[in-house]
N, C-alpha and C positions, 0 to 999 in steps of 0.2 A: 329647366329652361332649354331653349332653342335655339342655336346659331341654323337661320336657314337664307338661301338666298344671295350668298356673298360673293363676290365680284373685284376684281383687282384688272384695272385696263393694261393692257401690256405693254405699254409703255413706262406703266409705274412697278411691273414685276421687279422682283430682283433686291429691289429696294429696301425691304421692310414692311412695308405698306400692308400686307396681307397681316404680319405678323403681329403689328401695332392694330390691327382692323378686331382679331381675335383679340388680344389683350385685352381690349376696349369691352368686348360683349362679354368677358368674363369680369372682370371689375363691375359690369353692371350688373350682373347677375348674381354675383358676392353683397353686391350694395341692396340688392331685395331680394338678400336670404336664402338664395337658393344655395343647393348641396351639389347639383349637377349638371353640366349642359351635355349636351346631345344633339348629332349633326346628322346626314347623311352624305356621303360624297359617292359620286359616281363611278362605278369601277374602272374607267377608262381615264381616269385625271386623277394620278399618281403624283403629279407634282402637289395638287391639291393635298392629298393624301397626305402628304409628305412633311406639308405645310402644318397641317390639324397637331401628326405626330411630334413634328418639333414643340408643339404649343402643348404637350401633356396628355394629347387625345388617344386614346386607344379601341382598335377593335373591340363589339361587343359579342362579335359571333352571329350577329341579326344580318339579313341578307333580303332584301326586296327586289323584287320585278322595277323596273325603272317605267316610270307611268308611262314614258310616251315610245321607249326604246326597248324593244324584243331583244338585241342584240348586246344590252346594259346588263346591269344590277346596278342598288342604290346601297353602299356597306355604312352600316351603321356606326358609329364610333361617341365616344364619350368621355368628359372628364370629372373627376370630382373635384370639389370646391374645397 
C-alpha cells in the first residue's frame, strides 16, 4: 500500500493529528491484507520525516529526483505490517 499525499493544517500541528492521520491508513491497510506501506517524504520536511519515523517508518535507501524540484529529493521510507 501507499500513504501519499498527506496534509496536516498548522494550526492542527503539534496535536496528534498527523499521528492518528498514519494510524488510520495503516489499520486500513492491515484491514485489506496488506504486508507493507510505503511513503515518500521530501528531503526538505524533516519534521514530516520525523513524524513517519515515530509511526514505525523507516528509510529504504531508494532516493528520487523530486518531480517538480531540482533542488529536492523524494526519500523513500517504509513500514511492515
Amino acid at each position: 500500500a501507499t500513504l501519499f499525499g498527506m496534509y496536516v493544517a498548522p494550526r492542527a500541528r503539534g496535536r496528534g493529528v498527523g499521528e492518528a492521520l498514519v494510524h488510520a491508513v495503516l489499520d486500513e491497510a492491515r484491514r485489506l491484507g496488506k504486508s507493507e506501506v510505503v511513503l515518500a517524504v521530501t528531503s526538505a520536511n524533516a519534521a514530516a520525516e520525523a513524524l513517519y519515523a515515530r509511526c514505525g517508518f523507516e528509510r529504504t535507501g531508494a532516493v528520487h529526483d523530486h518531480p517538480r524540484r531540482p533542488d529536492l529529493s523524494e526519500i523513500e521510507m517504509a513500514r511492515r505490517l
